[in-house]
SERO-4910 file (N, C-alpha, C, O; in steps of 0.05 Angstrom, whole numbers):
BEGIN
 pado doro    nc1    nc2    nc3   cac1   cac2   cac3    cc1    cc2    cc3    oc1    oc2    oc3
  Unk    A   -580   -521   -831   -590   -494   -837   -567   -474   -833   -559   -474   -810
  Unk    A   -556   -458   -848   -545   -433   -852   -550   -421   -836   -574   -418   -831
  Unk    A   -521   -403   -811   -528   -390   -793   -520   -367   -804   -496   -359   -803
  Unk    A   -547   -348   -820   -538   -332   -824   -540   -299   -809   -546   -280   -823
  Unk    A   -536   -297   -778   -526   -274   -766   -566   -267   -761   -586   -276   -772
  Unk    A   -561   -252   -742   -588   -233   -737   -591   -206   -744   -573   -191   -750
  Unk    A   -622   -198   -741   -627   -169   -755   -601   -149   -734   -602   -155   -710
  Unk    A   -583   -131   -740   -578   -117   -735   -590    -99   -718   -608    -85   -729
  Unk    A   -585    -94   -688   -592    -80   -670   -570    -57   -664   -577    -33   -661
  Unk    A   -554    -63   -664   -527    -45   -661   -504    -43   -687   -497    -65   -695
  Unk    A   -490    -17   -701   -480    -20   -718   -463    -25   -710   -457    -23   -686
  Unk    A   -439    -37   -739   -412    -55   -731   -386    -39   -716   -367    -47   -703
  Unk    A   -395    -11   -725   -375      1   -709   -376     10   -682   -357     22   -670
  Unk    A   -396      5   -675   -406     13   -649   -402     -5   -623   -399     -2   -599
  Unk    A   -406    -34   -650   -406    -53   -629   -365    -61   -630   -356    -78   -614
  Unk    A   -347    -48   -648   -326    -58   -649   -324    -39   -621   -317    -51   -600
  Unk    A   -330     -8   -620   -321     12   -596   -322      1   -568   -307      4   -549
  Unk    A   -350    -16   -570   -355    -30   -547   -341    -52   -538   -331    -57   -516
  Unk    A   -341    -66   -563   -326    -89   -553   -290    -79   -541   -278    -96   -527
  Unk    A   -277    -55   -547   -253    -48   -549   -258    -40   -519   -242    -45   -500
  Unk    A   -283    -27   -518   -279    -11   -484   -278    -34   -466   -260    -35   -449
  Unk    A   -298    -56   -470   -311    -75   -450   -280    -87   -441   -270    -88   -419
  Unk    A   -267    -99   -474   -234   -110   -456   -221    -96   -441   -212   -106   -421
  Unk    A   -217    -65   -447   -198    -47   -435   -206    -55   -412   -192    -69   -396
  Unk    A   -235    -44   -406   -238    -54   -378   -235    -72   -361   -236    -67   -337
  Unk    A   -230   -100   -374   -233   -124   -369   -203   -131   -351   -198   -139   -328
  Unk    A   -182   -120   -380   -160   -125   -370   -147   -109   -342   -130   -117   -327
  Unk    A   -166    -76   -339   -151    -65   -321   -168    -82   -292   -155    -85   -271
  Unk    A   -186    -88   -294   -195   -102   -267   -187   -136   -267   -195   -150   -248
  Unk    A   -178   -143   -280   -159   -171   -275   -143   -164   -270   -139   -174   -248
  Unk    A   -118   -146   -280    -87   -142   -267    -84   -119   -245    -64   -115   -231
  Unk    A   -108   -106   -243   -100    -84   -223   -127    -86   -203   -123    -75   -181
  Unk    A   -144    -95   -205   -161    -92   -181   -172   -116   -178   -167   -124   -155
  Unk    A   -186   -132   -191   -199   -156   -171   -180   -176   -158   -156   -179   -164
  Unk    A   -192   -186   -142   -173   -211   -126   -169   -229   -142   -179   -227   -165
  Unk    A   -151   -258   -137   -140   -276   -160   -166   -294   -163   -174   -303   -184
  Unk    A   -178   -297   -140   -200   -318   -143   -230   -310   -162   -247   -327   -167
  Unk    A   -233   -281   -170   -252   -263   -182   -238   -266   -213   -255   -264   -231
  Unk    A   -210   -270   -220   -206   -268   -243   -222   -299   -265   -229   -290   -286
  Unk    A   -224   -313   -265   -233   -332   -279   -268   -326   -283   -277   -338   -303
  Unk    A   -286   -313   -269   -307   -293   -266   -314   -274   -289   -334   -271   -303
  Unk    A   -286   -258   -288   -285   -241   -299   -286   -245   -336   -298   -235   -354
  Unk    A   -266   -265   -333   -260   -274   -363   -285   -284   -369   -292   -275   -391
  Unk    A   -303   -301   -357   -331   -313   -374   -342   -292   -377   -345   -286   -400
  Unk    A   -353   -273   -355   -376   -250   -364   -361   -223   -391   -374   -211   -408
  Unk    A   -330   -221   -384   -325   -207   -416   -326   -231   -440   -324   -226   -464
  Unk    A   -328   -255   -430   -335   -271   -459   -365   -270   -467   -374   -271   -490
  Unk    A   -376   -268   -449   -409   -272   -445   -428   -244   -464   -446   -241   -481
  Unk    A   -409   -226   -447   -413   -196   -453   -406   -183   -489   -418   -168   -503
  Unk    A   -381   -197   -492   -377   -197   -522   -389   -205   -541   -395   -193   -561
  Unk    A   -394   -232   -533   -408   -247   -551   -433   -233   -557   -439   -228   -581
  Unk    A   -451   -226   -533   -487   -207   -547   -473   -188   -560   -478   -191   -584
  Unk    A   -454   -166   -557   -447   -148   -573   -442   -150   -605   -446   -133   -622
  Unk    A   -431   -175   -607   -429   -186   -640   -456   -197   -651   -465   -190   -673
  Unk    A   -470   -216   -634   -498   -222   -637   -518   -185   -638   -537   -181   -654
  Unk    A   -513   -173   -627   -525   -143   -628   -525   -134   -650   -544   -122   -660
  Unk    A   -500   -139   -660   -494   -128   -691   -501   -138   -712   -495   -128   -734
  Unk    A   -516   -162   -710   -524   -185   -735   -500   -202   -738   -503   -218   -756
  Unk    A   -478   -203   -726   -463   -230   -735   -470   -254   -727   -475   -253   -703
  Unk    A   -471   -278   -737   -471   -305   -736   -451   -325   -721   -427   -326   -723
  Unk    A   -468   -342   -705   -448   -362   -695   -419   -369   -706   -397   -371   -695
  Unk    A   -429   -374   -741   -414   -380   -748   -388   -362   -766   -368   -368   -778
  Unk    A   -401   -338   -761   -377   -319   -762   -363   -313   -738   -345   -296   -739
  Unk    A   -370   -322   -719   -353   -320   -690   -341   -343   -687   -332   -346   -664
  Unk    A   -339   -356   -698   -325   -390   -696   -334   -408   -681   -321   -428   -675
  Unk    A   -364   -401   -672   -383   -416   -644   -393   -435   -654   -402   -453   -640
  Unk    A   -392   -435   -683   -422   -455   -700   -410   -491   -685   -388   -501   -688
  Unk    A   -440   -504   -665   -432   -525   -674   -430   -552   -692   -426   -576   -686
  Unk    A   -436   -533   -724   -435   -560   -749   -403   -561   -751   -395   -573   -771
  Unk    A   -378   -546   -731   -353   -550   -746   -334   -550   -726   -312   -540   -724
  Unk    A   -355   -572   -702   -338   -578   -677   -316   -591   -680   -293   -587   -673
  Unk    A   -329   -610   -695   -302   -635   -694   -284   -634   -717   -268   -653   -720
  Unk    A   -285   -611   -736   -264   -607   -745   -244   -588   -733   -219   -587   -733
  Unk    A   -263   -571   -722   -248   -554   -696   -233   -566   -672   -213   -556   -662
  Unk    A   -242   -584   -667   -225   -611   -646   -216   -619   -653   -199   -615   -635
  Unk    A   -202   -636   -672   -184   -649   -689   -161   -634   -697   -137   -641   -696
  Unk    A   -173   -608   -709   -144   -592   -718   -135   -573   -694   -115   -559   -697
  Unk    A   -145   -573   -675   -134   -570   -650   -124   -587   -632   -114   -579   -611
  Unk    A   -128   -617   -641   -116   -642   -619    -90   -641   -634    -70   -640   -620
  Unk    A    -87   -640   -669    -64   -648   -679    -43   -622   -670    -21   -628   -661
  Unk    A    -50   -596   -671    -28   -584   -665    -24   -579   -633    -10   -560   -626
  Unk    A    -37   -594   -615    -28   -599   -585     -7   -623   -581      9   -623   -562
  Unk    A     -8   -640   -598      7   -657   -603     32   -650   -604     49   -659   -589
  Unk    A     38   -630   -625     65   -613   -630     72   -599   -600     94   -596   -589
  Unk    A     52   -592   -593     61   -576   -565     76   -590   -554    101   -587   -555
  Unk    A     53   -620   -532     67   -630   -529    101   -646   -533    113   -656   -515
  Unk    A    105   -644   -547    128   -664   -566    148   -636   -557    171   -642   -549
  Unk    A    141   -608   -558    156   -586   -567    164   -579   -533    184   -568   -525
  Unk    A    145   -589   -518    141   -595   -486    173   -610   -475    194   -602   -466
  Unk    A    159   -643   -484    172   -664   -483    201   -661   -481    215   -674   -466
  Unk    A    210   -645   -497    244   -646   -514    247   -633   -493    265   -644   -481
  Unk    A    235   -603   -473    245   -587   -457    255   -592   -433    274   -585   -420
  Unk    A    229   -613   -432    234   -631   -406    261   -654   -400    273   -663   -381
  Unk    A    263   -656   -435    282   -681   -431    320   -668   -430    343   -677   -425
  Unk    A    310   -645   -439    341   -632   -442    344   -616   -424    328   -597   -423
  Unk    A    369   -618   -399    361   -607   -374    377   -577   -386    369   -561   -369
  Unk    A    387   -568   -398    404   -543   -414    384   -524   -416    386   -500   -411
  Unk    A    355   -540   -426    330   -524   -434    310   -514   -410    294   -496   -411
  Unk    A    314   -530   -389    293   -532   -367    291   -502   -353    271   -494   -342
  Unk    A    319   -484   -354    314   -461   -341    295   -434   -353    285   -415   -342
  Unk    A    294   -442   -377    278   -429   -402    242   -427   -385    225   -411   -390
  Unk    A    242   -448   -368    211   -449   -361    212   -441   -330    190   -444   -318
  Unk    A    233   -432   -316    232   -429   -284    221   -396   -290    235   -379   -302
  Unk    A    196   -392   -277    179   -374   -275    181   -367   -238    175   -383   -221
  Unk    A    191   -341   -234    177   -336   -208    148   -323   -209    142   -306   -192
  Unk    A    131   -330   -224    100   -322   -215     94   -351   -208     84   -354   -186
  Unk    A    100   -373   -223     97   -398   -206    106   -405   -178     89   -416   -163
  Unk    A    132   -399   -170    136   -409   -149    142   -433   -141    157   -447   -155
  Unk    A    130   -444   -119    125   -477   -112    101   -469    -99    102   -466    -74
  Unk    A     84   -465   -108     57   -476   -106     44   -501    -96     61   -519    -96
  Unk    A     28   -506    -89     24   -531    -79      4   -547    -94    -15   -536   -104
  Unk    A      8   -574    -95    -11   -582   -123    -41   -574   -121    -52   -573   -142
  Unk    A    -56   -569    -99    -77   -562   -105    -78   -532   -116    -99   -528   -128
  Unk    A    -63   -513   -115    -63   -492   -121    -58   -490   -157    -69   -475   -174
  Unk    A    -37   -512   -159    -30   -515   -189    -58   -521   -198    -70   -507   -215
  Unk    A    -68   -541   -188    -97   -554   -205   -116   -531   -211   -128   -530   -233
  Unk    A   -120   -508   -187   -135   -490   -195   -122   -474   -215   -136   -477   -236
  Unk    A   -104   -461   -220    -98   -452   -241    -91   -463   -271    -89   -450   -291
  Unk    A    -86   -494   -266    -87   -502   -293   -110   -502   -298   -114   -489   -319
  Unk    A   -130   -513   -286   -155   -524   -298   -183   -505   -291   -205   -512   -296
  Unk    A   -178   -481   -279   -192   -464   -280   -186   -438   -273   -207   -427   -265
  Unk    A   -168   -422   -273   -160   -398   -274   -147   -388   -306   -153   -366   -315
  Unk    A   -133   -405   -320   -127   -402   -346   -150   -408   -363   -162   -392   -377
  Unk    A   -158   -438   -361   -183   -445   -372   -198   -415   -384   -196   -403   -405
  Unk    A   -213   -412   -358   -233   -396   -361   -229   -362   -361   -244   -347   -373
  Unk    A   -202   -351   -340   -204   -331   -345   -180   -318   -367   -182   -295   -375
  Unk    A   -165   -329   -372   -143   -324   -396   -155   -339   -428   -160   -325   -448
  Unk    A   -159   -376   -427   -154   -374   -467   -200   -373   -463   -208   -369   -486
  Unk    A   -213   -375   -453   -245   -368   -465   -236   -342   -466   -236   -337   -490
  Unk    A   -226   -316   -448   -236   -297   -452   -218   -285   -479   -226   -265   -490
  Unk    A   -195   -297   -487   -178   -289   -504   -192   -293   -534   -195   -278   -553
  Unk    A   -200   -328   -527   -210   -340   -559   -235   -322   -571   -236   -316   -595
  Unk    A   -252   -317   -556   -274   -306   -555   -271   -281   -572   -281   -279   -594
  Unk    A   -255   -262   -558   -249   -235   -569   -235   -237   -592   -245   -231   -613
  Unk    A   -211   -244   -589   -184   -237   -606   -195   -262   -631   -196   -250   -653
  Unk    A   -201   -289   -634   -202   -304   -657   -233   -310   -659   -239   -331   -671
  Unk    A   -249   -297   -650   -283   -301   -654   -294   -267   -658   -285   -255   -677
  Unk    A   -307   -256   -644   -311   -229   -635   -301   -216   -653   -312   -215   -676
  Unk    A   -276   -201   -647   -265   -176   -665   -258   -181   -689   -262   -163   -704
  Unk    A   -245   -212   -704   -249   -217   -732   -273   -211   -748   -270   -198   -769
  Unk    A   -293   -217   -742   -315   -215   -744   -326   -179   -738   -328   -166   -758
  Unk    A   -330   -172   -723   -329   -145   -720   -321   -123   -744   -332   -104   -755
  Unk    A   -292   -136   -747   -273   -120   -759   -276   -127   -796   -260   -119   -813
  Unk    A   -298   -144   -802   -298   -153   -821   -300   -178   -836   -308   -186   -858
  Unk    A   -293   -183   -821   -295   -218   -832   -313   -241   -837   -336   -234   -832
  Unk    A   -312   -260   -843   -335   -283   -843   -327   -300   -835   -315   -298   -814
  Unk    A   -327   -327   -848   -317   -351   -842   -290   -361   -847   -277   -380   -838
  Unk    A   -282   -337   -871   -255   -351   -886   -239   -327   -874   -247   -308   -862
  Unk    A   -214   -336   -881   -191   -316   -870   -195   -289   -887   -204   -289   -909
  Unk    A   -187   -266   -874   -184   -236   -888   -159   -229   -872   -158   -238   -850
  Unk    A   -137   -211   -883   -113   -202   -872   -122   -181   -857   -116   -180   -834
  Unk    A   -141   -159   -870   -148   -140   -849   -169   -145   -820   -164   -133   -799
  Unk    A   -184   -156   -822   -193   -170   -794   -175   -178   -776   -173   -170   -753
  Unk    A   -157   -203   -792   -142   -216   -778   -125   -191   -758   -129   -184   -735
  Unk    A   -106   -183   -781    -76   -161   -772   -102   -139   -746    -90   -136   -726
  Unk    A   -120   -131   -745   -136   -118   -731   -144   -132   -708   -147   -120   -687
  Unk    A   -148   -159   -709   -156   -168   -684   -130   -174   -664   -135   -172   -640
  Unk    A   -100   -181   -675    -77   -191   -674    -62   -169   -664    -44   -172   -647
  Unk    A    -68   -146   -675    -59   -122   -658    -63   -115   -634    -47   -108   -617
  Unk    A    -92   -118   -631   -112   -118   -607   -104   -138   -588   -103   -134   -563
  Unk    A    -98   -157   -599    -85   -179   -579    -55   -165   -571    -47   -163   -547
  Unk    A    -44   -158   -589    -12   -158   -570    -17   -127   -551      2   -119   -537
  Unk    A    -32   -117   -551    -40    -86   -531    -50    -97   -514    -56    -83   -494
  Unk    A    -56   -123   -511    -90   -133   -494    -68   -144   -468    -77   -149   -446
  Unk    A    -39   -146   -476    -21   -159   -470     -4   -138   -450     12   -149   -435
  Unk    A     -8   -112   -450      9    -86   -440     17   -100   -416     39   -109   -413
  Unk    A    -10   -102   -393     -2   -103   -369     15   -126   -357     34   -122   -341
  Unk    A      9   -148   -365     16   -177   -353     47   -171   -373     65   -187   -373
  Unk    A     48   -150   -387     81   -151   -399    101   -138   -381    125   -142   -385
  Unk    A     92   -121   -362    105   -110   -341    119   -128   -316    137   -121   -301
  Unk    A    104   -151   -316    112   -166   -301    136   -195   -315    143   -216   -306
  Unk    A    140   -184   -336    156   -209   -345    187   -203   -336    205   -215   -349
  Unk    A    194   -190   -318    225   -189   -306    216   -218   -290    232   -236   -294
  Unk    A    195   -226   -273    199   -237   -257    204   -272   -268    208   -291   -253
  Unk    A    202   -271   -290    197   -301   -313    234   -298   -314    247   -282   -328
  Unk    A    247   -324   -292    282   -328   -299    291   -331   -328    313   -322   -335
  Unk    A    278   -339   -340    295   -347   -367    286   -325   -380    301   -321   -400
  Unk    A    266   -307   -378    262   -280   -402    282   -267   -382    290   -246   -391
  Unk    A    293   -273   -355    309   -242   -350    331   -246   -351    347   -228   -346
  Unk    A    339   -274   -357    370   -277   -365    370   -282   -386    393   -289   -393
  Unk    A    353   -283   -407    353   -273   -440    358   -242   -451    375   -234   -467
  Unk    A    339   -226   -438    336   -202   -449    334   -188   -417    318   -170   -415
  Unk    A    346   -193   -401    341   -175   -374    359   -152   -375    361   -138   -354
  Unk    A    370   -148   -391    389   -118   -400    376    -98   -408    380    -73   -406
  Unk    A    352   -115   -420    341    -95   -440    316    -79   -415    304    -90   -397
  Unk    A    316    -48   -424    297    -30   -410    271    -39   -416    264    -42   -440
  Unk    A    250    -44   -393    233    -55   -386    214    -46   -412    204    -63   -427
  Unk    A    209    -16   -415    190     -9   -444    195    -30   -464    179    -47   -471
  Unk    A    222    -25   -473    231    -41   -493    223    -76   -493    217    -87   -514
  Unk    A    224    -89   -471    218   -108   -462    189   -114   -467    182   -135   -478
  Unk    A    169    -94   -457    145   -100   -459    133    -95   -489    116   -109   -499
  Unk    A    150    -63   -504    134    -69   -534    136   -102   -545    119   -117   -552
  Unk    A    164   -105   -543    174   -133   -560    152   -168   -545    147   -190   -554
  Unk    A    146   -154   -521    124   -179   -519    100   -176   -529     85   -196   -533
  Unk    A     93   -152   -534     62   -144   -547     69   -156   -571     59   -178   -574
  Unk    A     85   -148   -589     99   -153   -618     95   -188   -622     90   -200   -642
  Unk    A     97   -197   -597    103   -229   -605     73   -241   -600     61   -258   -613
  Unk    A     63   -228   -577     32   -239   -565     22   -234   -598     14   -255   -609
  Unk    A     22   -207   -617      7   -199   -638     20   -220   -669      9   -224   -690
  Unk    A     45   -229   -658     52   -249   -682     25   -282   -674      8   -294   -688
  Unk    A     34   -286   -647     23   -315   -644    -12   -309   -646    -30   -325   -651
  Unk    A    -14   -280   -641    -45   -277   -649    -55   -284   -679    -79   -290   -684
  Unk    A    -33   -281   -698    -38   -288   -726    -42   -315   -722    -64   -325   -716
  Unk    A    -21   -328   -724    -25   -360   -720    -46   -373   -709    -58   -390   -723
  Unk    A    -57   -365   -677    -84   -371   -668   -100   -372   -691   -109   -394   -698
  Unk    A   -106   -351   -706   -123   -343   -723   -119   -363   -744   -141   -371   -752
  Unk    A   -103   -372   -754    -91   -392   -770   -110   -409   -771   -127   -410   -788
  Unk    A   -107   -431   -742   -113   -445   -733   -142   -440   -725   -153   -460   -715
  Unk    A   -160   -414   -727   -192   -416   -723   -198   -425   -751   -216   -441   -750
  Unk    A   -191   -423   -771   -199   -410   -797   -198   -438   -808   -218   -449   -818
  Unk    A   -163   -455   -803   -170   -482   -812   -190   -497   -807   -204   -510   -823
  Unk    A   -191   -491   -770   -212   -513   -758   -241   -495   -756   -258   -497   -738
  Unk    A   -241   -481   -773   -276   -470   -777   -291   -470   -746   -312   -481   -739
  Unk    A   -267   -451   -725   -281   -451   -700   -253   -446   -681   -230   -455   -682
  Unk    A   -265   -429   -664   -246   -416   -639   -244   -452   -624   -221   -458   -618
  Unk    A   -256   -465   -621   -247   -492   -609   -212   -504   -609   -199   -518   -592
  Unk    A   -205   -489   -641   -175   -503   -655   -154   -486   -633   -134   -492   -620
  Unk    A   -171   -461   -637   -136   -448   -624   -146   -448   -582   -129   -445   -564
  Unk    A   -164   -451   -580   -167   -449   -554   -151   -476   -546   -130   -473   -533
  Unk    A   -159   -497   -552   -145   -522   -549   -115   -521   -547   -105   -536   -530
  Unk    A   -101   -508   -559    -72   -495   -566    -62   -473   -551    -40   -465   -548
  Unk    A    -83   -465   -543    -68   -435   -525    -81   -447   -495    -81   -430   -477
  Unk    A    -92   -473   -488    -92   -479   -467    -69   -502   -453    -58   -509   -432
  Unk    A    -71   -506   -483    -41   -531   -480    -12   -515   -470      4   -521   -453
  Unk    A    -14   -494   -490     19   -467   -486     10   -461   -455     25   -474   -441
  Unk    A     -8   -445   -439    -13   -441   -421     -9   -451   -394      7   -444   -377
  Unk    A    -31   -475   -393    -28   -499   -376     -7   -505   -378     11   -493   -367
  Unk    A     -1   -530   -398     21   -547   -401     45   -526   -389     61   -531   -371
  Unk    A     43   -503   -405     73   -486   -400     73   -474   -361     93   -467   -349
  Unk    A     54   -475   -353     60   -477   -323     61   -498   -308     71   -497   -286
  Unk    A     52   -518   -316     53   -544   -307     82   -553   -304     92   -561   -283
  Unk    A    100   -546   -340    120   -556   -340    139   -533   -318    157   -542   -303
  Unk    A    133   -508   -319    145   -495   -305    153   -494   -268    170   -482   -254
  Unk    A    122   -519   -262    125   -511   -234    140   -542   -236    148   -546   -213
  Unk    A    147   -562   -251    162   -584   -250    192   -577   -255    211   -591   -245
  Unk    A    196   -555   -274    224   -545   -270    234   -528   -239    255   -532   -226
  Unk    A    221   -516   -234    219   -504   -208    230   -534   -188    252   -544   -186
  Unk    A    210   -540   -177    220   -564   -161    242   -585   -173    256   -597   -157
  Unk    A    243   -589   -193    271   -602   -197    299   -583   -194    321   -589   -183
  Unk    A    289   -557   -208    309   -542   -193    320   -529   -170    343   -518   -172
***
């Protein structure tokens, strides 16, 4: 059966205003006020919270990328391009030239139980659900869209992503290999150019909902970059 959306309770622009305030808010009480253990919290209830807001408006599961008749194509075209991660992983690990590229001081040396919580449930849940939700389910949809790709949804939701990006860009002096790449450069300058890149790879996410008919494709992929990329980071750390 055809999910086609519910009666309209809230109009689309009302619910895009909302959905725009609910992140602002989201993001200033994950980077600036709640504690670290509250942030993974935070990310389900602005996923939770978004989601009725698009359901408010009459959109459909399956214009949010939720539907599950297009799981397992959504799993599949998200296992195949984790694969690439991996592999894209692999080479970093194996070429010690490349290894400083991933020494992060927000990692540290952590201790593995600390790593396990943040791989497997601080990113999890409060970074790629609350990201996939919004930026490649939610505001496409919001902004226009249906099931198939549109440039103006997309470029709208992708924007929204690299702004969504401001605060946690302030802190990228402390990442070694971005500050002996570009650590010359004045911190503004530093932070537009990471919004700029968060709002390129926000296209691609989107890429990857659209092939795999479901936020499943790119969540799978932005948990692999995430995880994997601190995983490998706190293993460069200790080798270094």
């Amino acid at each position: 059966m055809r999910d086609t959306g519910t009666t309209p309770l809230l109009s689309r622009r009302a619910a895009v205003l909302g959905a725009v305030a609910v992140l602002a808010a989201a993001t200033t009480l994950a980077n600036r006020v709640l504690p670290g253990w509250a942030y993974p919290l935070c990310g389900t209830v602005t996923a939770g919270v978004l989601i009725g807001l698009a359901r408010l408006s009459g959109r459909g599961f399956a214009e949010l990328g939720l539907s599950r008749r297009h799981w397992r194509r959504s799993a599949a075209t998200g296992g195949i391009a984790c694969l690439v991660v991996a592999a894209g992983f692999g080479v970093a690990l194996a070429v010690p030239a490349l290894r400083p590229l991933f020494q992060d001081g927000r990692v540290g040396q952590h201790p593995p139980g600390e790593l396990v919580w943040l791989a497997l449930v601080r990113i999890p849940l409060g970074t790629v659900l609350v990201e996939e939700v919004a930026f490649r389910g939610v505001l496409p949809a919001l902004l226009g869209g249906g099931e198939r790709w549109r440039w103006r949804p997309v470029l709208g939701a992708s924007a929204l992503f690299g702004l969504w990006h401001l605060l946690p860009s302030l802190a990228l002096r402390r990442n070694a290999g971005v500050d002996a790449a570009v650590g010359a450069l004045p911190l503004p300058v530093l932070s537009v150019l990471a919004m700029l890149g968060a709002a390129v790879a926000g296209v691609a996410l989107c890429a990857l909902r659209y092939t795999g008919r479901g936020v499943l494709a790119p969540a799978l992929v932005h948990l692999a970059l995430n995880s994997g990329g601190l995983v490998l980071a706190w293993v460069a750390g200790r080798a270094g």
